[in-house]
BALOBA-1460 file (C-alpha; in Angstrom, 3 decimals):
// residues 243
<rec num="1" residu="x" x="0.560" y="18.356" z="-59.709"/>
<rec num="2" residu="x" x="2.613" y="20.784" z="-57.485"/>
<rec num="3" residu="x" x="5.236" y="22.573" z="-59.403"/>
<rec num="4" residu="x" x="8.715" y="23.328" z="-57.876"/>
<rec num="5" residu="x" x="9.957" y="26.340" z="-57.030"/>
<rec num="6" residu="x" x="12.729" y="27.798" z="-57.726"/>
<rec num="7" residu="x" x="14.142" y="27.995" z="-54.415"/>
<rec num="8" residu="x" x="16.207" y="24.055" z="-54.563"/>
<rec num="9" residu="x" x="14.446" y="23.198" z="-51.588"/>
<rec num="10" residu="x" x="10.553" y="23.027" z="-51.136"/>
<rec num="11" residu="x" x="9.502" y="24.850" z="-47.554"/>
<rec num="12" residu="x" x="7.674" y="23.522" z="-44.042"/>
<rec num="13" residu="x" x="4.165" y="25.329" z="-44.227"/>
<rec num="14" residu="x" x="2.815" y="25.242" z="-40.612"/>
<rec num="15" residu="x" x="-1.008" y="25.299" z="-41.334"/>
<rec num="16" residu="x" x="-3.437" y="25.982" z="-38.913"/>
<rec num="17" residu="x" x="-6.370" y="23.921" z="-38.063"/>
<rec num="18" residu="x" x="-9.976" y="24.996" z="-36.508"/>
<rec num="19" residu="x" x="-10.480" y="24.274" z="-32.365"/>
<rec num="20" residu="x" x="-14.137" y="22.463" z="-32.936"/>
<rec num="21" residu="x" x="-16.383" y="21.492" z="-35.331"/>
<rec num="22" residu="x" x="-16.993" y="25.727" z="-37.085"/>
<rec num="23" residu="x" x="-17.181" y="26.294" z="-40.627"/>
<rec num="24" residu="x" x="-13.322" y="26.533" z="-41.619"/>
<rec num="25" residu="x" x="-13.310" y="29.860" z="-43.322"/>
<rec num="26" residu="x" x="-15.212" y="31.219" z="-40.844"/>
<rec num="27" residu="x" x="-12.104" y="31.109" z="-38.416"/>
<rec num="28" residu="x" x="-9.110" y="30.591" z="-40.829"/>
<rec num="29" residu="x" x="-7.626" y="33.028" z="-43.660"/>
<rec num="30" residu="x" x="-7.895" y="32.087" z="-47.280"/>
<rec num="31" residu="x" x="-4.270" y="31.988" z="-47.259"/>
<rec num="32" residu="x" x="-4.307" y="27.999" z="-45.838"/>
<rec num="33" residu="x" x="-7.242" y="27.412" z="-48.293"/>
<rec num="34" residu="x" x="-4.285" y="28.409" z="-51.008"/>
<rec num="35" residu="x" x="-1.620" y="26.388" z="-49.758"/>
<rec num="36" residu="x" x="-3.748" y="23.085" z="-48.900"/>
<rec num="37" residu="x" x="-4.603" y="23.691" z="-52.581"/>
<rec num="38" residu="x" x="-0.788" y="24.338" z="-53.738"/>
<rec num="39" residu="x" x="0.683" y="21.109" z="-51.174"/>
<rec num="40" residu="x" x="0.167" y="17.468" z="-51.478"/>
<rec num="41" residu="x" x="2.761" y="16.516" z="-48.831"/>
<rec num="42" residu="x" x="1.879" y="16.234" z="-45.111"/>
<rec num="43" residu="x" x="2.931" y="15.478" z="-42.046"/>
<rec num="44" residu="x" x="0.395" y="15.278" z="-39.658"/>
<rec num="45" residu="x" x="-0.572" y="13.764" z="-35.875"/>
<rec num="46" residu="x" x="-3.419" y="11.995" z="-36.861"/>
<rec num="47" residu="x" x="-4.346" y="11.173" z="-40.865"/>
<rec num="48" residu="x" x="-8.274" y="10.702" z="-40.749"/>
<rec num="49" residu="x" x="-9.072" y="14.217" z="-39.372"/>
<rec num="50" residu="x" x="-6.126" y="15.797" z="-40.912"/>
<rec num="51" residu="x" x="-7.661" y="13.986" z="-44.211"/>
<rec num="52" residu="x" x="-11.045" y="15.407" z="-43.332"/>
<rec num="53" residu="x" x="-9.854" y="18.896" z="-42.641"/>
<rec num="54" residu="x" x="-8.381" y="19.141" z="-45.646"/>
<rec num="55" residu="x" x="-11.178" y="17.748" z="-48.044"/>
<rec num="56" residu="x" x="-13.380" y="20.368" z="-45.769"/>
<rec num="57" residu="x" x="-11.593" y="23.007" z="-46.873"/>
<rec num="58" residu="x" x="-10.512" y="22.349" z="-50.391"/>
<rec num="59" residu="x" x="-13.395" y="19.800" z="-51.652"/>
<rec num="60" residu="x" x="-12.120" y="19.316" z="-54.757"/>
<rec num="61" residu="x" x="-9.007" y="18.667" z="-54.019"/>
<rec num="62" residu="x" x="-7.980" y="14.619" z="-54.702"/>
<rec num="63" residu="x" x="-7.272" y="12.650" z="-51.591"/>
<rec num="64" residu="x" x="-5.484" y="9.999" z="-53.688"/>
<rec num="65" residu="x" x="-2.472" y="12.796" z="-54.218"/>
<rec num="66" residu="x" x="-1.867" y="13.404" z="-50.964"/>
<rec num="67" residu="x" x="1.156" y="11.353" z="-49.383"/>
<rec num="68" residu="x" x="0.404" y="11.259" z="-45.651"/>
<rec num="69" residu="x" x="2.923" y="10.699" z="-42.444"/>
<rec num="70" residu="x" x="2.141" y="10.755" z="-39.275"/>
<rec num="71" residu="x" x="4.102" y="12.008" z="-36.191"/>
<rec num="72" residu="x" x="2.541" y="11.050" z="-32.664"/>
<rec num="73" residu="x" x="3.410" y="9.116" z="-29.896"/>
<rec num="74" residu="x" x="3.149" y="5.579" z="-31.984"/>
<rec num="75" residu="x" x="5.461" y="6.662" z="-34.618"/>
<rec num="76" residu="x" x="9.323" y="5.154" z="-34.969"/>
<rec num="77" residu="x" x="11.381" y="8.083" z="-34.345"/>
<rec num="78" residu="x" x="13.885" y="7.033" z="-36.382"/>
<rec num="79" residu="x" x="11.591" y="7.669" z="-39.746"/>
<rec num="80" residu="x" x="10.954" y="11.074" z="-38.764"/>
<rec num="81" residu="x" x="13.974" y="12.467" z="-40.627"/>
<rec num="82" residu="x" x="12.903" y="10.885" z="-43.905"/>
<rec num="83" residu="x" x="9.404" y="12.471" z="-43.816"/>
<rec num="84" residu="x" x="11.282" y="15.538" z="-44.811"/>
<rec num="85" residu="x" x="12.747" y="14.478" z="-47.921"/>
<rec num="86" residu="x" x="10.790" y="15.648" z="-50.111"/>
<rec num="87" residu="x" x="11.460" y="18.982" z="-49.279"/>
<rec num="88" residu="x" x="15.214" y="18.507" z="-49.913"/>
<rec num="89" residu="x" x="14.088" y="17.699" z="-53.533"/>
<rec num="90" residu="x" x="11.952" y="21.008" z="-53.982"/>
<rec num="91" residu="x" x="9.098" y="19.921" z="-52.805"/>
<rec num="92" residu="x" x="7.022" y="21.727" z="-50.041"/>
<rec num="93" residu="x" x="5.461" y="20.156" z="-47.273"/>
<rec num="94" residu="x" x="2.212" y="21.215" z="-44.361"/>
<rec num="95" residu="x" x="2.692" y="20.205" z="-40.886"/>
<rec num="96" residu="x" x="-0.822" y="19.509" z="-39.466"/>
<rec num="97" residu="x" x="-2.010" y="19.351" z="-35.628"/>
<rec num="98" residu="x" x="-5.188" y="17.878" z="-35.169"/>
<rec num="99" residu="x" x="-6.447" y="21.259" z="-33.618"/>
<rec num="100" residu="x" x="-4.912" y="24.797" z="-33.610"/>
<rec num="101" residu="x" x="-1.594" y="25.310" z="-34.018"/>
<rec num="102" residu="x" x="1.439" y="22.928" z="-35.336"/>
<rec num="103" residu="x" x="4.116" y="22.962" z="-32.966"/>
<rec num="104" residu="x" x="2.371" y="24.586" z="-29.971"/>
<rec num="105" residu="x" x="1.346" y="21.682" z="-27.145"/>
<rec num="106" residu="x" x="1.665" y="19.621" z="-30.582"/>
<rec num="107" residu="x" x="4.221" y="17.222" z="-31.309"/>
<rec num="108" residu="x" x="5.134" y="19.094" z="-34.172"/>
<rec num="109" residu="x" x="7.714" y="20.870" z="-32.713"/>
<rec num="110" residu="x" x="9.944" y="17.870" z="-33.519"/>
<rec num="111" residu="x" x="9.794" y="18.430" z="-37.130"/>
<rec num="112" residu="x" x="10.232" y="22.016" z="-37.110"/>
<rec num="113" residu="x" x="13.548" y="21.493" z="-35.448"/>
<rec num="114" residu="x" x="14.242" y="19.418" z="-37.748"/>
<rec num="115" residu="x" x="13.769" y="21.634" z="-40.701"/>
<rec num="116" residu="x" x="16.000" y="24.478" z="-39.131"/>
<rec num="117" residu="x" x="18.660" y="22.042" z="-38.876"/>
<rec num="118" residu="x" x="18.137" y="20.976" z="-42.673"/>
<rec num="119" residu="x" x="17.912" y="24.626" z="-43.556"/>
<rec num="120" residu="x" x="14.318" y="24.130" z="-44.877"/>
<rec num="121" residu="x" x="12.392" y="27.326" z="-44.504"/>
<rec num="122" residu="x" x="9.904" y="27.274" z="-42.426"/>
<rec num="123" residu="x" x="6.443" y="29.226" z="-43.046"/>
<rec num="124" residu="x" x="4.345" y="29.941" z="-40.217"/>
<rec num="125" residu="x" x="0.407" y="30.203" z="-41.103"/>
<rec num="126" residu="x" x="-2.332" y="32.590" z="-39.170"/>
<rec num="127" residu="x" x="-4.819" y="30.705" z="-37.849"/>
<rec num="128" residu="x" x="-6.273" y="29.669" z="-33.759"/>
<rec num="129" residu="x" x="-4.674" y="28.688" z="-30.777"/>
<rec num="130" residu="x" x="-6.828" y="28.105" z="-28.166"/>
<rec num="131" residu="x" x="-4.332" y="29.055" z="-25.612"/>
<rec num="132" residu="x" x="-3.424" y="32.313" z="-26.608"/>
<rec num="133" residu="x" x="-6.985" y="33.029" z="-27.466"/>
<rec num="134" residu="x" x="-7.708" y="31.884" z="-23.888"/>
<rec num="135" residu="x" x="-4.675" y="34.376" z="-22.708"/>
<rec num="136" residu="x" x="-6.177" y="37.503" z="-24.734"/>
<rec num="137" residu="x" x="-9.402" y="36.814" z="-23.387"/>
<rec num="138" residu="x" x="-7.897" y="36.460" z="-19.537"/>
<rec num="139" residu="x" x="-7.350" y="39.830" z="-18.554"/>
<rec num="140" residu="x" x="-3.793" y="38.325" z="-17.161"/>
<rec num="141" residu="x" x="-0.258" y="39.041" z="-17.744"/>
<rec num="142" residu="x" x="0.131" y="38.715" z="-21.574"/>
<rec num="143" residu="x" x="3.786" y="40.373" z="-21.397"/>
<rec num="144" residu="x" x="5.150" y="37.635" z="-19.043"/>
<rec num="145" residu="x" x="3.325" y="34.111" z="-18.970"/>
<rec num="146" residu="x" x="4.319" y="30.203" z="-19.029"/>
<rec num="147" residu="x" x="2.486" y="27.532" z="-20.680"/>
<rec num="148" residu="x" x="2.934" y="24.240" z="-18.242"/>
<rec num="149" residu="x" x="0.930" y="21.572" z="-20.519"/>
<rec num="150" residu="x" x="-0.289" y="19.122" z="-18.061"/>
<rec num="151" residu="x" x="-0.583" y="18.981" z="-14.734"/>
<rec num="152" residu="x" x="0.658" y="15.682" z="-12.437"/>
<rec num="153" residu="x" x="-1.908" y="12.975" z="-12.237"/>
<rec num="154" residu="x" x="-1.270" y="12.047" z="-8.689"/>
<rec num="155" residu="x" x="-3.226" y="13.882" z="-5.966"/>
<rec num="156" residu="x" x="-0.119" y="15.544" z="-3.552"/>
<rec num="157" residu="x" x="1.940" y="15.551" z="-6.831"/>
<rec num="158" residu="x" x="-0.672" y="18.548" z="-8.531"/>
<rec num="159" residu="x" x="-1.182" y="19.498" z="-4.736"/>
<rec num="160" residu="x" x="2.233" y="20.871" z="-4.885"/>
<rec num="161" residu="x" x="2.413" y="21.979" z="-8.652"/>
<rec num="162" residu="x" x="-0.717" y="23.798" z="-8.233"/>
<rec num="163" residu="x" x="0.806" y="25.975" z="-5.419"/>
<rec num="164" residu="x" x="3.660" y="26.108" z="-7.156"/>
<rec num="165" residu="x" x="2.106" y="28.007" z="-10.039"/>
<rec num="166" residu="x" x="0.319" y="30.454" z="-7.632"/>
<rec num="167" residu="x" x="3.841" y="31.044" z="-5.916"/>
<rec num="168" residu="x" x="5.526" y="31.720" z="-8.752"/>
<rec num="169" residu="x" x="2.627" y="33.602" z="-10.706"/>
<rec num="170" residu="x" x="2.835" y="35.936" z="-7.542"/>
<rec num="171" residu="x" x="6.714" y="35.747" z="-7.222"/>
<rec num="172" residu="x" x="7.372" y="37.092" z="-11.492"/>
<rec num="173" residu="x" x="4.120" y="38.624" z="-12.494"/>
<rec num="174" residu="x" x="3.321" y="35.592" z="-14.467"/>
<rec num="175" residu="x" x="0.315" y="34.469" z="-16.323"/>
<rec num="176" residu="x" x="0.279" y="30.374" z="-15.504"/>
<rec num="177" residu="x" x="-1.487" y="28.478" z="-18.363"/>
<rec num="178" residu="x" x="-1.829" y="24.711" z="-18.322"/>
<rec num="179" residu="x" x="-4.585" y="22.164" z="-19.824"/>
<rec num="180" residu="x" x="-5.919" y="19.261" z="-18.812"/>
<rec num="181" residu="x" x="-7.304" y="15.963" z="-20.394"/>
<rec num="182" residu="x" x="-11.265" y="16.982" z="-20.913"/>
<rec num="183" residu="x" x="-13.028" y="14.417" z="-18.684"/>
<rec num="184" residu="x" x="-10.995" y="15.147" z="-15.724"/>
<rec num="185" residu="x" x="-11.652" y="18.883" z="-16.416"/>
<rec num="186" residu="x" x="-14.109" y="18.986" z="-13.226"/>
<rec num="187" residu="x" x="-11.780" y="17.441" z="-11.628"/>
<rec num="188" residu="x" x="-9.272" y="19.796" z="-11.896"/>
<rec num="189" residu="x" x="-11.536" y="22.676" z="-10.957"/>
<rec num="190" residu="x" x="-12.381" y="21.051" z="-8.188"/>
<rec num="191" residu="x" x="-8.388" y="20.571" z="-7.370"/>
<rec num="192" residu="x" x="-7.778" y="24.419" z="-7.959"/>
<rec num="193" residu="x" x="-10.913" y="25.567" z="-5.988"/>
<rec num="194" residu="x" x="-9.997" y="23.815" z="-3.044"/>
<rec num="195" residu="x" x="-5.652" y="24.203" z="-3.159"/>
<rec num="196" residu="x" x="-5.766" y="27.952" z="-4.341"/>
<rec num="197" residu="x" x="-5.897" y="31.169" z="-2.202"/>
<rec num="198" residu="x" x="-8.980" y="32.866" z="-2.336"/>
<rec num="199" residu="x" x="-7.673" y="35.969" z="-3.922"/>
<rec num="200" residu="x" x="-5.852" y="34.048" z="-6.571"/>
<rec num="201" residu="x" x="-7.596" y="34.777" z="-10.358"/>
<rec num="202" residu="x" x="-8.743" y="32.024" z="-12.587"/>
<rec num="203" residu="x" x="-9.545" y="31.841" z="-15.915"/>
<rec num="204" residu="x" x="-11.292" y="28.984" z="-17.296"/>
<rec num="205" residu="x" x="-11.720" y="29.488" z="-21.354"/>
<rec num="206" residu="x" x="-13.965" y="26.140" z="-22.954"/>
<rec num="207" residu="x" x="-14.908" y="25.215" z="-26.008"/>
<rec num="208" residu="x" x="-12.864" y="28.563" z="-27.958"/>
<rec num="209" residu="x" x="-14.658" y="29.811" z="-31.130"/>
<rec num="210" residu="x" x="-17.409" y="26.904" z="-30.517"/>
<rec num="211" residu="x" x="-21.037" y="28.183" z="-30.707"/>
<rec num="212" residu="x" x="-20.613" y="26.653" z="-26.733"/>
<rec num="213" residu="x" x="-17.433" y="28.759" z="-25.897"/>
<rec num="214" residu="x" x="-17.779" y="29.655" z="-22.524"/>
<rec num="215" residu="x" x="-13.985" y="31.990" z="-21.164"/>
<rec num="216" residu="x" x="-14.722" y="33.507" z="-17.802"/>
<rec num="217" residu="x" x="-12.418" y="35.074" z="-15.055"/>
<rec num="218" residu="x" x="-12.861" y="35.258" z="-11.744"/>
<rec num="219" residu="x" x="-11.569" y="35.236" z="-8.045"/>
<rec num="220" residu="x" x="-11.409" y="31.278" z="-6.116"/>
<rec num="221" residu="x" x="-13.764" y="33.059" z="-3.626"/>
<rec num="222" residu="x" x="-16.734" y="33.782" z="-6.644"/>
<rec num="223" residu="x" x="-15.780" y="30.531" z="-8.499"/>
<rec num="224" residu="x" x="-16.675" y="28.949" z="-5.087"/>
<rec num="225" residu="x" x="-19.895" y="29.980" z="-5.531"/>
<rec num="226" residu="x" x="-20.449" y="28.721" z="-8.996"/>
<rec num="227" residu="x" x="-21.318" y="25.556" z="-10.466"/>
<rec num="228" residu="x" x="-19.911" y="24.616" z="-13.948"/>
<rec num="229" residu="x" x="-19.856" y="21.364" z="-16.280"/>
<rec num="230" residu="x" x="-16.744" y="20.906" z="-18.343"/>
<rec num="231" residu="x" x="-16.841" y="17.544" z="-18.562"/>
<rec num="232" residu="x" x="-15.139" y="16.258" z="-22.034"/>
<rec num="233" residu="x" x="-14.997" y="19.979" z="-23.485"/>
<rec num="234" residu="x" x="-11.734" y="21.171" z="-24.333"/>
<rec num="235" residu="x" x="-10.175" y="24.160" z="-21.617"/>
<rec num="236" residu="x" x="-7.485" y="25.704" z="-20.874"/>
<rec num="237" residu="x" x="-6.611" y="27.249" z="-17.398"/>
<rec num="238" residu="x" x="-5.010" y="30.499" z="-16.590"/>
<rec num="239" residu="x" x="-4.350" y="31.641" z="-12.664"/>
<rec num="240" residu="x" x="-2.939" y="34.521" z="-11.646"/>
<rec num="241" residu="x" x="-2.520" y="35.636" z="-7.962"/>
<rec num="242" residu="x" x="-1.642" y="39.255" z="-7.750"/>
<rec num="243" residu="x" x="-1.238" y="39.439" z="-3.729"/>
């Protein structure tokens, strides 16, 4: 049973998950071992992983204490609020994305606004995010960069967005990051390939801290001369044009 603290009001631990299938600890501090340990209250995007993640990393821990809520794009925005109550009665809570970080590209962010506004502290955990692992890696502007999320679906629609990006990533200095649903992930290197200058960089980072992880930057002219599979494997995309 989780004690209360003495702090009135429990606190919002944002806890980390791993990017693939890797051994937890491998890729994690023992601090979120503690607190999965300490915390029977989650709110989370998905419950089965977030349900195997935790039994992963604290086996002995019972699933039958944990109280689980969900926050995705099925759930009734109007309960959202509520899933915070228990911290207003001293008892802490972990926010969950079903990879990386909470609240980055995660709906998470919802309840973390939330919290300020309830004057809940928050605690941020260490642990991966594939797209600032993918920046680091780059070799791109990591003092001035934009995440995008997804591109348009529709062909002239990411036609334009595409150059865009390049126009402004030439017009500030900026890194442009953006990710795409994995089985259209050839797809969009085909798209950037083919709408990009030739001098333009681009970084394409799969599968990061997989035993597959593949991160590799290079000009459109050489990455017109390679051939890669994505297909299904999650990647982010960084492009940079310089001149």
């Amino acid at each position: 049973m989780e004690s209360k603290p003495l702090d009135p009001k429990g606190k919002l631990y944002l806890i980390p998950t791993r990017l693939g299938d890797d051994v937890p600890l491998e890729v994690l501090p023992i601090s979120i071992k503690k607190v999965l340990e300490q915390v029977n209250h989650y709110i989370v995007e998905n419950e089965k992983p977030a349900r195997r993640f935790i039994k992963k990393v604290s086996p002995s821990k019972s699933q039958r204490s944990l109280i689980v809520h969900t926050v995705n794009k099925f759930t009734d925005a109007l309960e959202i609020p509520e899933y915070l109550n228990p911290c207003l009665n001293g008892i802490s809570i972990g926010l969950l994305s079903d990879a990386g970080c909470p609240g980055i590209a995660d709906p998470g962010a919802e309840i973390v606004k939330l919290a300020h506004e309830k004057d809940i502290k928050v605690v941020p955990l260490v642990g991966p995010s594939s797209i600032f692992l993918a920046l680091m890696s780059s070799g791109m502007n990591g003092q001035n960069f934009a995440f995008n999320g997804y591109l348009p679906i529709d062909k002239n629609d990411r036609k334009n967005k595409i150059k865009a990006l390049e126009k402004l990533s030439l017009d500030k200095n900026q890194a442009q990051i953006f990710i795409e649903t994995p089985y259209r992930n050839d797809k969009m290197v085909t798209d950037l390939i083919t709408y990009l200058n030739v001098n333009t960089r681009l970084c394409i980072a799969s599968d990061i801290t997989l035993t597959t992880e593949f991160i590799a930057t290079k000009t459109i002219e050489d990455w017109k001369m390679e051939t890669i599979e994505l297909h299904k494997r999650p990647t982010i995309f960084i492009i940079q044009r310089d001149y």
